[in-house]
Structure formats: C-alpha cells, structure tokens
C-alpha positions in Angstrom: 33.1 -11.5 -18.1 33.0 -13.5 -14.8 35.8 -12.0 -12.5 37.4 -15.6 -10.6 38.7 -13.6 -7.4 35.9 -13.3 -4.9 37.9 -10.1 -4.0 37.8 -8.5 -7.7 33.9 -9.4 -7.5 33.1 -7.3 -4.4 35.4 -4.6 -5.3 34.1 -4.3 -8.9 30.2 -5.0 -8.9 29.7 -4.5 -12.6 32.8 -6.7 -13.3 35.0 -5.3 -16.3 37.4 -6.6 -19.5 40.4 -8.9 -17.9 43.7 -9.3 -20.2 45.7 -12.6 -19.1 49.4 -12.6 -19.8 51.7 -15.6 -19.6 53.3 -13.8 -16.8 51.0 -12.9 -14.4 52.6 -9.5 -13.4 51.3 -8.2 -17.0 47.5 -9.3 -16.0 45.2 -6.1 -15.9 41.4 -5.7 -15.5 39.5 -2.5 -16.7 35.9 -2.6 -14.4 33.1 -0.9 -15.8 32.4 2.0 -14.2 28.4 2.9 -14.7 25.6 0.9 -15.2 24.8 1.3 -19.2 21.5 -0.2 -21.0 20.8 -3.3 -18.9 17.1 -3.4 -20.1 15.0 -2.2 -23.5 11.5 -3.5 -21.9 9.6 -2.7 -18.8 6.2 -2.6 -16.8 5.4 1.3 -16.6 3.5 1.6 -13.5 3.1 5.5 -14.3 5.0 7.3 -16.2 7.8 6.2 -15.2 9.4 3.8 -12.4 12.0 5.3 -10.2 13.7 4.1 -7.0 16.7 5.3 -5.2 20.0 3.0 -6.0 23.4 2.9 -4.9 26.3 4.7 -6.1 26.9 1.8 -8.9 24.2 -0.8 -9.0 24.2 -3.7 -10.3 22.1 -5.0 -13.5 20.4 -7.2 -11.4 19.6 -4.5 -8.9 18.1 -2.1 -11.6 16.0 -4.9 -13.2 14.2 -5.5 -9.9 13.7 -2.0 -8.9 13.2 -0.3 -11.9 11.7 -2.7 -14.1 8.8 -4.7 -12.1 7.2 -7.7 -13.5 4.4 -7.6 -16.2 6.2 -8.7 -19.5 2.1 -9.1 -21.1 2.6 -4.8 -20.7 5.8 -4.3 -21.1 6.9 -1.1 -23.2 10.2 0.6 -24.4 11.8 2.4 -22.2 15.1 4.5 -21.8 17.2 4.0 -18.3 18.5 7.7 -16.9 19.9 8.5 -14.2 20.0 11.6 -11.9 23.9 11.8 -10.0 22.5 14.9 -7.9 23.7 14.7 -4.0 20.7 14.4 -1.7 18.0 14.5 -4.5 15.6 13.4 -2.2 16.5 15.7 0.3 13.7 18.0 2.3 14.5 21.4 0.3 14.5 19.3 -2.7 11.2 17.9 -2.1 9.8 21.2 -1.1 10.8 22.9 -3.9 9.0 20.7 -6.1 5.9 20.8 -3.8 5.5 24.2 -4.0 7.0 25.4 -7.3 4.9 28.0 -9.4 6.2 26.4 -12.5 3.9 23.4 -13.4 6.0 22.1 -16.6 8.6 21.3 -14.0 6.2 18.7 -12.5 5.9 17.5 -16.4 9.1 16.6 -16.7 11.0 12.8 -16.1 13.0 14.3 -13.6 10.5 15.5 -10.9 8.6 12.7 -11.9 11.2 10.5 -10.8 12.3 12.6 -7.7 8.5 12.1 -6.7 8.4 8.3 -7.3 11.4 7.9 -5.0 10.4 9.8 -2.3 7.3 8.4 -2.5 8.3 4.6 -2.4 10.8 5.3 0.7 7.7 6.7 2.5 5.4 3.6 1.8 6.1 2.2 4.6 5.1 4.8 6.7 2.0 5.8 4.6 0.2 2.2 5.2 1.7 2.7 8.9 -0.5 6.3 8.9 -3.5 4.6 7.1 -3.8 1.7 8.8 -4.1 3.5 12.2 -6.5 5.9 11.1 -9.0 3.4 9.6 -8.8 1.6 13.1 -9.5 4.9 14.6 -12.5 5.6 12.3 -13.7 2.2 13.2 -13.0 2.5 16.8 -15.5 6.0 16.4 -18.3 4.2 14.8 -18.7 1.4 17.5 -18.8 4.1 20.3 -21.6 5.5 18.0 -23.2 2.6 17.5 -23.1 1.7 21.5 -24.8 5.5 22.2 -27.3 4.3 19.8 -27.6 1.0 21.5 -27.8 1.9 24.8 -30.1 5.0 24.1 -32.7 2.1 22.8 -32.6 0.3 25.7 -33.8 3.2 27.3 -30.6 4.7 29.1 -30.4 8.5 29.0 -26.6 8.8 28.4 -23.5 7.1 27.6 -21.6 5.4 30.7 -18.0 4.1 30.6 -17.2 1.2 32.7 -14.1 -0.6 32.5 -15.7 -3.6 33.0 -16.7 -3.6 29.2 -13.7 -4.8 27.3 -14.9 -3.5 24.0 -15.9 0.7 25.0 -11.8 0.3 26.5 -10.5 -1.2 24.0 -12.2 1.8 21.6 -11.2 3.9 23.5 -8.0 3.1 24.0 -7.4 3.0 20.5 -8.6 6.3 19.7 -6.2 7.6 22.0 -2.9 5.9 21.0 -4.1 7.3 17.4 -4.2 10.7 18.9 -1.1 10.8 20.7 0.6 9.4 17.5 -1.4 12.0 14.9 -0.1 14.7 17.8 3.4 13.5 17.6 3.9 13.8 14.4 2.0 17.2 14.0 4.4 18.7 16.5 7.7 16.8 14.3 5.8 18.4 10.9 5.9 21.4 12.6 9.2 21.8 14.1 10.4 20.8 10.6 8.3 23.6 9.1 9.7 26.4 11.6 13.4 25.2 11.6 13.1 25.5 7.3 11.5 28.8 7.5 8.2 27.4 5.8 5.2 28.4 8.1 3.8 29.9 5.1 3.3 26.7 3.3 2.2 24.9 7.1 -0.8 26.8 7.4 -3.1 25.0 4.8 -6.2 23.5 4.2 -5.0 19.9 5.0 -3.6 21.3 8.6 -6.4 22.8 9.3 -8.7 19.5 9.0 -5.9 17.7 11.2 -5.6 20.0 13.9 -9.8 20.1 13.9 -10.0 16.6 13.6 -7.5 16.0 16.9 -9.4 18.6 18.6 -12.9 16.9 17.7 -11.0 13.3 19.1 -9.6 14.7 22.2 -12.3 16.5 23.1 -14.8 13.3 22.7 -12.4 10.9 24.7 -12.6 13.2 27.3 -16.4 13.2 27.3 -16.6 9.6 27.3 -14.4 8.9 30.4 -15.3 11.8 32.6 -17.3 10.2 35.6 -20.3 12.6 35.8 -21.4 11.8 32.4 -23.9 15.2 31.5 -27.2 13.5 30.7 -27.6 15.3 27.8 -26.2 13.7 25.2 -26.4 16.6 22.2 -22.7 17.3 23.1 -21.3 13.9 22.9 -23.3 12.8 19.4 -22.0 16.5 18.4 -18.4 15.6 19.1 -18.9 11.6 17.5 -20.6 13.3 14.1 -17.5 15.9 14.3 -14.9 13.3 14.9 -16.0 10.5 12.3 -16.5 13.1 9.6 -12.9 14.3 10.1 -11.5 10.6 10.1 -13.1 9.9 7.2 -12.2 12.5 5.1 -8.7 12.1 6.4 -8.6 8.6 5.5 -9.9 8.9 1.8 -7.3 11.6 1.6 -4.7 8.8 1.2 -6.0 7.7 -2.0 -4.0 10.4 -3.8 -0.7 8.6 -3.4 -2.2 5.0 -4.4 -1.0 3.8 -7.9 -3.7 0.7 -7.7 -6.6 1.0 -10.1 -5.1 4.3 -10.5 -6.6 5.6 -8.2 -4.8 8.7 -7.1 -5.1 10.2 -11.1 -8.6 9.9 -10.3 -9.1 11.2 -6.9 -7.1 14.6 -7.5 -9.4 15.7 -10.4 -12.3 15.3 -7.3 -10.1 17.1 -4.8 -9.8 20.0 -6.9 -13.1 20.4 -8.1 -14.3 20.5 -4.4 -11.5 23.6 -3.8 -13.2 24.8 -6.3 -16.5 24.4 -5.1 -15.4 26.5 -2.0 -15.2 29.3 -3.4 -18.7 29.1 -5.6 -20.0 28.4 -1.7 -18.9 31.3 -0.2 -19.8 33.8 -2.9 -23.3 31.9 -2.7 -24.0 32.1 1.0 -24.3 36.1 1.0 -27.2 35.7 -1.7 -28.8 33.3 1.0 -28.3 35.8 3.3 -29.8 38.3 1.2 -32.6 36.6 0.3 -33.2 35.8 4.3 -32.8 39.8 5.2 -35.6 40.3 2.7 -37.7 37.9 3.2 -37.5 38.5 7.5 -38.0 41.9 6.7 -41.2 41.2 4.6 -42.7 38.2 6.3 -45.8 39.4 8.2 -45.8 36.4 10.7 -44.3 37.0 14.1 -45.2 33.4 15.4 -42.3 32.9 12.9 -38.7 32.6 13.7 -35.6 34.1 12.0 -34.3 30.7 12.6 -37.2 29.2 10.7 -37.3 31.8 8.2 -33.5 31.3 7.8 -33.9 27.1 6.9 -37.2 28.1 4.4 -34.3 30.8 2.5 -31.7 27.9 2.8 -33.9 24.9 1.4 -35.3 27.3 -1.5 -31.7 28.4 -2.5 -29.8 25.3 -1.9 -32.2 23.0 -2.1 -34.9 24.1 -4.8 -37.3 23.2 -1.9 -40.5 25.3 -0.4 -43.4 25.4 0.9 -46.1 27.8 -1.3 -48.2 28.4 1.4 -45.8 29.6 3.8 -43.7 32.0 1.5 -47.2 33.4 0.3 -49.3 33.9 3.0 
C-alpha cells in the first residue's frame, strides 16, 4: 500500500499493511520488515549478480543492482541474501583467496562475496589500467624515438626539455611509478599488519617489484646528463620495461566480465604456471646436452657461448646445423 505521511515513507522504506479506524487513535501500520521476492527474472551476467545493499533495500534498489537489463536473456533466478557483518571485509576476502578448499569457491556464497568486492573495486581497477596502458604507451614512443634518432645517425639517446613529447613521456612514466610505488608500499603494510607475508611474496609481486625496478632504472638513464654512448644498456632497460608493462596490463583481463574474457584468460594463465615448471626441469637436459657436446667438440676456434646457442636451438628449437655438430 502507498503510506500518505511523507514521514511514515522515510521511516518505513518497504511501506507495510495500514488499518484505519474511525477514530484515529485506533490507526496502526505493520511495515514490512525484509525485502521478499521482488523479481522471478534476471540478466545473469555470471553466475550470479551480487552487489552490496543497505540494511533494508528497497524493491526498486534490488531490481537495478541485482537484476541488470537484458530481458531477450533473462532466466529464473532465486534472490538470497547474506546478513553477515563486514562480509566484504579484508580477512573475509583473504580467506576466500587463499582457502585450500576449492568447492568453497563453487558455492553462491563466495561467488557472491566475490562479485561484490569486485564491483566496489571497479572503480579503482580502470583507475589502475588506465595508467598503466598510458605507461606502456609512453615506453614505446621513447623506443620508437631511440630508433628514430639512431637512423638519423646519432649515437645515443639525448633528453632535452625543449622537446615537449620525450617530457611529456617521461613525465608520465614517472607519475605511474610513484603511483605503482605507493600502492606497493600500502599492499604491503596491509600484508605485515595481517600477518600475511607468506601469501605477499608471489609470482605477481615479484613481476611488480621487477617491473618498477626496470622503470626507474630507465627514467634515470634517460635524464642523466652524460648520456653513455653506448646504448645496449638503455634498449636493455626499454625491452625490460615494456615487457613487464605489458604483461602487467593483460593481467587485468582476469577480472573482466566482457566477452567473457576473464573465464578465458585464467585457463591461459595456468597453463603458463604450468609451463614453468616443464621449463625448469628442461633446462638441466640443455645443459646436459651442452656439457657433452663442449666436452666432445674438437674445435677450439669455437666458443662455449656458441656451442651453448647450437645445444639451445637443437633442444628448444629443433634447429641445427649438420655440418657443424658433425665435423
């Protein structure tokens, strides 16, 4: 029913069953109390839709939030509701992170708990992405002016401030740095304080921490003003650097519901893991192989370095040369 009092309406959001008397001290209202089944069809845009609410919502609120548009793929669904304090608190988040137990993951509630979190931290994930891919762009035009200036003839890379576009990618690979080395030191003081350092030290800090050093080490290079004429340190560091943005940036496709592309890109991340493992067990046969074959080879005008690449490119690569493996 449609409470009259402007009062009654913000006091009892849901509204509720009124009983009029013909004296108005008898008149009594009985509000509903929980949100019950405001909708039987909605746009799935996983397995489930989930989004942090108040205390008691509105119908109106849980239509727009939990049931997005797309009536042409629209399914049956069943509303619940998790009354937990602080369900998307850090422990709670954690826990699901990092537990052993992968049916938990399985299950509507984590799936939810997920969803949530995830969709409060949107905001800051384009924020993240946004910078990076500026970064990676800024990286490639300071590659693409080495090459440029290289074929014009110039030994090495010079930075004048006179060029608007080297300070402008320059300047936006830093601000990128100091922001990627803010937030590192907030991740970890949040790790140490929680007793986690355990779970800090991965695979994914690792390629942070080497992809800041690669950066800051590079802007440094670039500005210094005795530029070393050699440039083999300065392509080094720009290979180093654009490699790690890169990665980093596709990285971000895991959380991306579009096209669904993060169901597909963590079957590739996992394989890769994977693949580590096969890599390292494989690189003692290559050096093996090279051990035997330096110890054989009768050349001396060969080097182990050279040896070493002819090993590689037949175990890796399924490339050789007949003539020099059988002379």
């Amino acid at each position: 029913m449609e409470v009259p009092d402007a009062e009654l309406k913000q006091n009892i959001p849901l509204g509720g069953f009124a009983y009029e008397f013909s004296d108005p001290a008898w008149n009594t209202i009985f509000p509903i109390q929980e949100v019950g089944e405001v909708l039987r069809m909605a746009n799935l845009s996983w397995d489930v839709n989930a989004h942090a609410l108040a205390r008691k919502p509105g119908g109106d609120v849980v239509e727009r939030y939990v049931a997005p548009p797309g009536e042409h793929r629209a399914a049956p669904v069943t509303i619940k509701r998790i009354t937990a304090p602080d369900v998307l608190h850090p422990v709670m988040l954690h826990a699901l992170a990092f537990t052993p137990r992968e049916d938990v993951l399985r299950t509507a509630v984590a799936q939810a708990i997920s969803l949530a979190a995830f969709n409060c931290a949107w905001p800051f994930y384009v924020q993240q992405f946004t910078f990076d891919l500026l970064s990676a762009v800024a990286l490639f035009y300071i590659a693409w002016q080495v090459h440029w200036q290289i074929g014009k003839g110039e030994a090495y890379w010079s930075f004048e401030l006179i060029n608007a576009w080297a300070v402008s990618e320059v300047a936006v690979g830093a601000i990128v740095l100091l922001k990627n080395v803010h937030d590192e030191i907030r991740k970890f003081i949040g790790f140490w304080r929680c007793g986690w350092m355990h779970e800090y030290m991965n695979m994914n800090t690792f390629k942070n921490l080497g992809s800041m050093a690669a950066i800051a080490a590079l802007l440094v290079l670039l500005v210094v003003p005795n530029t070393p004429e050699d440039q083999g340190y300065l392509r080094t560091l720009l290979a180093a650097a654009g490699f790690f943005k890169w990665v980093k940036i596709v990285t971000y496709l895991r959380g991306l519901q579009t096209l669904r592309l993060g169901q597909k890109f963590l079957p590739i991340h996992y394989t890769l893991q994977e693949g580590v493992s096969f890599l390292a067990v494989m690189v003692f046969f290559i050096l093996a192989a090279w051990h035997a074959l330096y110890a054989l080879y009768p050349e001396e005008e060969v080097s182990w370095i050279g040896l070493f690449r002819q090993t590689y490119e037949l175990g890796f690569l399924g490339e050789f040369a007949a003539d020099n493996l059988l002379s």
